[in-house]
C-alpha positions in Angstrom: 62.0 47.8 53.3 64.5 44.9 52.1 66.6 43.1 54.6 70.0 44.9 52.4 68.3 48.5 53.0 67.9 47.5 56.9 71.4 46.1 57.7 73.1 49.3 55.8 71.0 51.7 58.6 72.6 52.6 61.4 72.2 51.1 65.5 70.2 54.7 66.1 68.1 54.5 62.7 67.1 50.7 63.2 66.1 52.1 66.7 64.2 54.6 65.4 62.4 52.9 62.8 61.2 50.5 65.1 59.6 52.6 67.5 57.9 54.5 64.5 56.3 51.2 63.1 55.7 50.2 66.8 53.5 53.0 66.9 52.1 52.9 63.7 51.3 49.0 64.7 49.6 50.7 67.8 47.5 52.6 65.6 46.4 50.0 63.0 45.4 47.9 66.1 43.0 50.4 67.0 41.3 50.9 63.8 40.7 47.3 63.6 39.1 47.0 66.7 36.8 50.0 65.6 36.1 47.9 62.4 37.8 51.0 60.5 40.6 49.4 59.1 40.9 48.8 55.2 43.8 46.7 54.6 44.1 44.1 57.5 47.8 42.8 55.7 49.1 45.7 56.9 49.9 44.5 60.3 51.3 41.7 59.1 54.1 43.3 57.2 54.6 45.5 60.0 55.2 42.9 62.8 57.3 41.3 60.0 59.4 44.3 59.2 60.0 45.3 62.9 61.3 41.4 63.1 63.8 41.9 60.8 64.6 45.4 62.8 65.3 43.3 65.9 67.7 40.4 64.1 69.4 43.1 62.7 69.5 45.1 65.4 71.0 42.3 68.0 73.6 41.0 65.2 75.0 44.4 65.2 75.0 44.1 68.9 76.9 40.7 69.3 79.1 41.9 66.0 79.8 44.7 68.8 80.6 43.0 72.1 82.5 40.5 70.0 84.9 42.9 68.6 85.3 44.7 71.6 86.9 41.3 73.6 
């Protein structure tokens, strides 16, 4: 998912998303320490995409509590 796709989500969707990849990222964890899992990069783009999730999700948070001073 690009970075432009992420900020247009909403607070609740970015929410979400993240606790769907954190599970999936749950999953893939346990497949590889079965030895079952087929494309190890996967877990790398996950952490990386539930990164950009978080930044996302705290700008919108301090874009938030800034407007409301």
């Amino acid at each position: 998912m690009k970075i432009k796709e992420i900020r247009d989500m909403s607070a609740q969707d970015l929410s979400a998303r993240k606790h769907e990849l954190r599970e999936e990222s749950f999953h893939l964890r346990i497949q590889q320490q079965s030895g079952q899992l087929e494309k190890p990069s996967q877990l790398r783009a996950i952490r990386r995409e539930i990164a950009r999730l978080e930044t996302v999700l705290s700008e919108k948070t301090k874009a938030a509590s800034a407007k409301a001073k």
